[in-house]
C-alpha positions in Angstrom: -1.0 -7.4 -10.6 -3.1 -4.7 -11.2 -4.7 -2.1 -8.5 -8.4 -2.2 -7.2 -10.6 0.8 -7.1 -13.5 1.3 -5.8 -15.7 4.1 -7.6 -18.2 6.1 -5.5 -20.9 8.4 -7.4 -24.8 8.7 -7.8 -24.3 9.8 -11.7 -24.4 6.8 -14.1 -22.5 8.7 -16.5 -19.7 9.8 -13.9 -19.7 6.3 -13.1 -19.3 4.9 -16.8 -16.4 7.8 -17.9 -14.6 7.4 -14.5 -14.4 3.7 -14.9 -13.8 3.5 -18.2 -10.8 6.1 -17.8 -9.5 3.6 -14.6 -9.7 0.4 -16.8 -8.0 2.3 -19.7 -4.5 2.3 -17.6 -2.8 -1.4 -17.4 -2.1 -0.4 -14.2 -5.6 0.3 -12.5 -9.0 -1.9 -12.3 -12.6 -1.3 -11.1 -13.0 -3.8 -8.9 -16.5 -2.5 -7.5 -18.9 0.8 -8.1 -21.2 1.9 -5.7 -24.1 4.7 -6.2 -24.0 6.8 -3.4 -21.7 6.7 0.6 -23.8 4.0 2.3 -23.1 1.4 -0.2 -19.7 2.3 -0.2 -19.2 1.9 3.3 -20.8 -1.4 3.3 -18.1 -2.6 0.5 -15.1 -1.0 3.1 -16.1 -2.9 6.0 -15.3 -5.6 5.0 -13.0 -5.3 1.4 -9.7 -3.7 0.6 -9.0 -1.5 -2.5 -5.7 0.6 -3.4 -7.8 3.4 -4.4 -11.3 5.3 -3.8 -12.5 7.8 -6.3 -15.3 9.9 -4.3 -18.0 11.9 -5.2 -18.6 15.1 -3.0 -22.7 15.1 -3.7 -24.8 11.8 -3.4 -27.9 11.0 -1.8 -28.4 9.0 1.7 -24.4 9.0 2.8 -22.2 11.7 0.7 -18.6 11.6 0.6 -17.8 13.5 3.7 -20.4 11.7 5.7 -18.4 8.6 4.5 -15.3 10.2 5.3 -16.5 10.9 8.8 -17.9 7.2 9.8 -14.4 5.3 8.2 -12.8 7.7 10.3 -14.6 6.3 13.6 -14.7 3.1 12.9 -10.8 3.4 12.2 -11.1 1.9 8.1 -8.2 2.7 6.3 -8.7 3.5 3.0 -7.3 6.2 0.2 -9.5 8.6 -1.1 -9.3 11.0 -3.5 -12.5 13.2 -4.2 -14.3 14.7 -7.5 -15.5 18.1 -6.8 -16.7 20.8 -8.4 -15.5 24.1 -7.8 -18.7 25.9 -6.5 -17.8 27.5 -3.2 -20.1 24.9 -1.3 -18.4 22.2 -2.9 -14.9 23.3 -2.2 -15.7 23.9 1.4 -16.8 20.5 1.5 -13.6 19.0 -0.5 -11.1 21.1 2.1 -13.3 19.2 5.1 -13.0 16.0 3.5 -9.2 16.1 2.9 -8.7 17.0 6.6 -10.9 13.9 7.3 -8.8 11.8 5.4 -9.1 12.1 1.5 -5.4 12.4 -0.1 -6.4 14.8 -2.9 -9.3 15.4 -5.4 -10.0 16.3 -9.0 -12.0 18.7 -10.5 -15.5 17.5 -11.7 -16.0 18.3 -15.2 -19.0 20.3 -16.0 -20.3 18.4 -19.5 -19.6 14.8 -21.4 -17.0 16.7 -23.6 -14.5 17.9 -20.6 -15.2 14.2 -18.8 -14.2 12.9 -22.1 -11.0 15.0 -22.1 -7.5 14.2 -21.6 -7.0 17.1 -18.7 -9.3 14.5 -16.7 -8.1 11.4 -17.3 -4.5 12.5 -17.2 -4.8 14.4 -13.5 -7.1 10.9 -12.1 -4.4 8.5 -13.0 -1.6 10.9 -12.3 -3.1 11.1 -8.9 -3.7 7.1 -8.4 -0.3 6.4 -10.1 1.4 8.8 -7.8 -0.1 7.8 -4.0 0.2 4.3 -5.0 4.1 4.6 -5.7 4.5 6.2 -2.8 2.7 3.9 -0.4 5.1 1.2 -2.2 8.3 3.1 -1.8 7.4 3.0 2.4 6.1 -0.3 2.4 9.8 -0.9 0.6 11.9 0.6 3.2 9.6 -0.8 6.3 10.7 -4.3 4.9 14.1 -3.5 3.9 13.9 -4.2 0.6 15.7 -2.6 -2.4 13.8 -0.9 -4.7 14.7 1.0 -8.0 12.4 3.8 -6.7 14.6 4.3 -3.4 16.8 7.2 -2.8 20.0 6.9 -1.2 20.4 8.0 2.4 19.9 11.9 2.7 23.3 13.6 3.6 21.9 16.7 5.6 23.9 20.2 5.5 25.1 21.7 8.9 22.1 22.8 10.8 24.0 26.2 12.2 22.2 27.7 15.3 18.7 28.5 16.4 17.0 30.3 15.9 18.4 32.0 12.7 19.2 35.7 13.2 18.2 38.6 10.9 15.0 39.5 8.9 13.8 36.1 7.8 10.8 34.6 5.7 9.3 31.1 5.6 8.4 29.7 2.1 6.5 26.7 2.2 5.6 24.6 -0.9 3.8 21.0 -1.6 1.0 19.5 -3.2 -1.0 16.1 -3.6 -2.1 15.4 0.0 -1.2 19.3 1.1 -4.3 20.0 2.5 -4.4 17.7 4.9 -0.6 18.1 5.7 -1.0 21.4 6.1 -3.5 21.0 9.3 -0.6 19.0 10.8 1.8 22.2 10.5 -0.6 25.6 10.5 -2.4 25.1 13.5 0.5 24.2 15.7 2.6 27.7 14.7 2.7 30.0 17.3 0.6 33.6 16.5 3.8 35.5 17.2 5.9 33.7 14.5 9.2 36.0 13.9 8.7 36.0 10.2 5.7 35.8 7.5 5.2 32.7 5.4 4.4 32.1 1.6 2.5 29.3 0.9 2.4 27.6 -2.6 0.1 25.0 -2.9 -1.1 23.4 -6.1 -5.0 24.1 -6.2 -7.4 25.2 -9.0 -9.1 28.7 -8.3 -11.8 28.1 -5.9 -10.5 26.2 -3.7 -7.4 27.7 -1.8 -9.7 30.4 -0.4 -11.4 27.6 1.4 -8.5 26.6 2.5 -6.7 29.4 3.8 -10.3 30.4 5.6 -10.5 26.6 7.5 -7.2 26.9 8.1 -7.4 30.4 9.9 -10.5 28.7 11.8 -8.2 26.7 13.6 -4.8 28.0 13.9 -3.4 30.8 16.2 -1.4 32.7 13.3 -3.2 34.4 10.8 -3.6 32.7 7.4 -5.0 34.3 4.4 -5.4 33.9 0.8 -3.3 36.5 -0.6 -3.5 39.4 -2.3 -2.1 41.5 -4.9 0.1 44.4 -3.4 -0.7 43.7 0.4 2.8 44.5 2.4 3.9 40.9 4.3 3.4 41.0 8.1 5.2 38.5 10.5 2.8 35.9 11.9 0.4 35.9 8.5 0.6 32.8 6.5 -0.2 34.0 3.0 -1.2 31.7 0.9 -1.1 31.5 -3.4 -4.7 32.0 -4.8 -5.0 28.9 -6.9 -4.7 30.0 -10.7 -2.3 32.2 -10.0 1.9 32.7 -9.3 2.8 34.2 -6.0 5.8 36.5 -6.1 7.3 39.0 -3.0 8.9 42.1 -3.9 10.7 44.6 -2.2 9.5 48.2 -1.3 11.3 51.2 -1.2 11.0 51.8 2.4 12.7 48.1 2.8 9.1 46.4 3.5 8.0 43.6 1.1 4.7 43.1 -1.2 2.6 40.6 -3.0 2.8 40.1 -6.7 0.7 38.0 -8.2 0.5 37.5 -12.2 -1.6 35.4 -14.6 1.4 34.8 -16.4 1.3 30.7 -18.2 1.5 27.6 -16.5 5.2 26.0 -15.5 5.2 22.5 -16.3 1.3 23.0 -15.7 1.2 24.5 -12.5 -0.2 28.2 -11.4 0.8 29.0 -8.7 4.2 27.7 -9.2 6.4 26.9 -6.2 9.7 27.6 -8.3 8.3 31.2 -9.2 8.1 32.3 -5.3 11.1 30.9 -4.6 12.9 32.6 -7.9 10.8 36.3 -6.9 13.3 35.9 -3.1 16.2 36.1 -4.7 16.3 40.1 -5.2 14.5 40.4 -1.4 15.7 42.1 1.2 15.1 39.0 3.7 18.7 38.0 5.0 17.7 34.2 5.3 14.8 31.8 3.8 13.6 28.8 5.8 12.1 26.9 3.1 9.7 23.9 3.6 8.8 21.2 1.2 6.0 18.9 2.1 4.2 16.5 0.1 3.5 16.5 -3.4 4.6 15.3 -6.7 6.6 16.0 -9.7 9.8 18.5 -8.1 8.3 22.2 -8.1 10.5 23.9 -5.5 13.7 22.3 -5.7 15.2 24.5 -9.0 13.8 27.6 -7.1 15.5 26.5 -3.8 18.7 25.9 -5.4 18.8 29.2 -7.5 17.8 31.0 -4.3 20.5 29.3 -2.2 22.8 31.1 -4.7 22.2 34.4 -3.7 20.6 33.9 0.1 21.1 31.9 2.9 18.7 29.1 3.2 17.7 26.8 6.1 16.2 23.8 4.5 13.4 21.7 5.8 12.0 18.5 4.1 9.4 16.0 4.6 10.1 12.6 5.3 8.9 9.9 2.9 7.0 7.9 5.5 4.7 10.7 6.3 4.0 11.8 2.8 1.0 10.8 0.7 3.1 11.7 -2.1 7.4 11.2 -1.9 7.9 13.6 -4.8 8.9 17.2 -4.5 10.4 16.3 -0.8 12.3 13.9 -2.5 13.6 15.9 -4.8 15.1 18.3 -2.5 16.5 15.8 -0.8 18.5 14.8 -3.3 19.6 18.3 -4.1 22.0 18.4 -0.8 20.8 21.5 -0.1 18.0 19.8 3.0 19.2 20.5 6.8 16.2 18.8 8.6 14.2 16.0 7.5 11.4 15.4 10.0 7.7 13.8 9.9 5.2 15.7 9.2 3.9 16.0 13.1 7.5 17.6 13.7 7.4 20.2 10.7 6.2 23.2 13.1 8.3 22.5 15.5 11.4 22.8 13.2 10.2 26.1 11.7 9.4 27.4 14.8 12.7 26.7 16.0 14.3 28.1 13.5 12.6 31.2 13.2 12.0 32.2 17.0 8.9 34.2 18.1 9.1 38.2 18.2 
């Protein structure tokens, strides 16, 4: 049976490409359109769809306005957003994923790039991917089998806490990150024993929104990095989207930023594999490395190069609290995980582990 979506936007045209993209995939069907936020939340009252492709920009009710009023009237639904990447818009996109929209897409600026396969492929990559997922849990909650489930994780010793030495978090994830991340950021104490490197997958544009909300609301310091700045403890720095993020050791024993334009891996820049690959000639004695939501497996071969040459404490994502069981999965089948926790429980775990100076 195929998957309803609802599609949200004031442009006709948006409207035409982005259904016709939807009913293109066997998988997907419009089931509904709706010109601007108010009709849309009309239709969620009182229908279910698998899927909501939002505009950011409509007249009467825009998306976050919607966003906002399914939030208080507790309406369940998954969005994922069309933005452009002005710096108004990706504000906006960063608020609306902490209000409840899974992911977004970039808006393309003419017919041709709508018309492209970069759009239709990342849409439907996006719906195919949170969909799977949400079936996978609904899979275990009932205790069925399922082709798609993993065996149960075998977790490596944890060792004691917190870890000793000079140490550096490396955090990585992806589709539904954004809003993860608000789970985990804000509740790290400011005097964190150790900086962290954050990888996620963004376009330019919109990770220095999201390092600046983030820093809004969080105790530690978080910041979209920069090329050649020396790591502090208690600074979250975070991979400018467009962009690979490596940390490389000083003379004096301190570390830097790198960051390169070099191409795409497997179509990501920043790549989480790069970072992890760059810690391998650091002079951190361990790496607590966190995986949290996303798809596809970016991390995993960096983790388990690194864990050839460091020590590394491994911390994973459970699939129930994921929007998207991918790259945690992945890890977790690599043997290399110690902790596998929800994502309310993720802070607590690196805090843990890394003590407070």
């Amino acid at each position: 049976m195929k998957k309803n979506i609802l599609v949200v936007d004031d442009s006709a045209l948006m409207r035409r490409v982005i259904c016709d993209i939807i009913n293109s995939d066997g998988t997907f069907q419009v089931a509904d359109i709706c010109r601007d936020g108010l009709e849309a939340y009309q239709k969620l009252k009182t229908t279910k769809y698998d899927g909501v492709v939002l505009d950011v920009n409509m007249p009467r009710m825009d998306g976050l306005e919607l966003l906002e009023q399914l939030q208080k009237d507790k309406i369940k639904a998954t969005v994922i957003m069309v933005s452009t990447t002005t710096t108004k818009d990706a504000e906006t996109t960063i608020l609306a994923m902490e209000r409840g929209a899974v992911d977004f897409v970039t808006k393309p600026t003419n017919v041709i790039e709508a018309k492209g396969d970069e759009f239709r492929e990342k849409l439907i990559k996006v719906l195919s991917a949170v969909i799977r997922t949400e079936r996978y849990n609904s899979n275990m909650r009932s205790g069925l089998s399922s082709k798609h489930a993993s065996a149960k994780v075998t977790l490596r010793p944890a060792g004691r806490s917190p870890i000793s030495g000079n140490k550096i978090v490396s955090l990585a994830c992806s589709t539904g990150g954004p809003k993860a991340l608000q789970s985990v950021i804000p509740f790290l104490p400011q005097n964190l024993d150790a900086p962290i490197v954050l990888v996620q997958h963004m376009p330019a544009g919109f990770t220095k929104s999201m390092a600046g909300r983030l820093d809004e609301v969080s105790k530690i310091s978080v910041k979209e990095a920069e090329n050649g700045e020396v790591l502090k403890k208690g600074t979250v720095y975070i991979a400018p989207g467009g962009k690979h993020m490596e940390v490389q050791k000083n003379a004096d024993g301190s570390h830097r930023i790198k960051l390169n334009e070099l191409p795409p891996i497997g179509g990501l820049r920043p790549c989480a594999n790069v970072t992890y690959d760059s810690l391998r000639n650091s002079g951190y004695d361990h790496v607590i490395c966190v995986v949290l939501t996303g798809m596809g497996a970016d991390g995993t071969n960096g983790i388990v190069s690194l864990s050839r040459k460091k020590p590394v404490y491994v911390i994973a994502q459970n699939a129930e609290t994921c929007v998207v069981y991918g790259m945690p999965k992945a890890i977790a089948e690599s043997g290399l995980v110690n902790e596998v926790v929800p994502l309310t429980e993720v802070a607590q775990a690196i805090t843990k582990n890394v003590g407070v100076k």
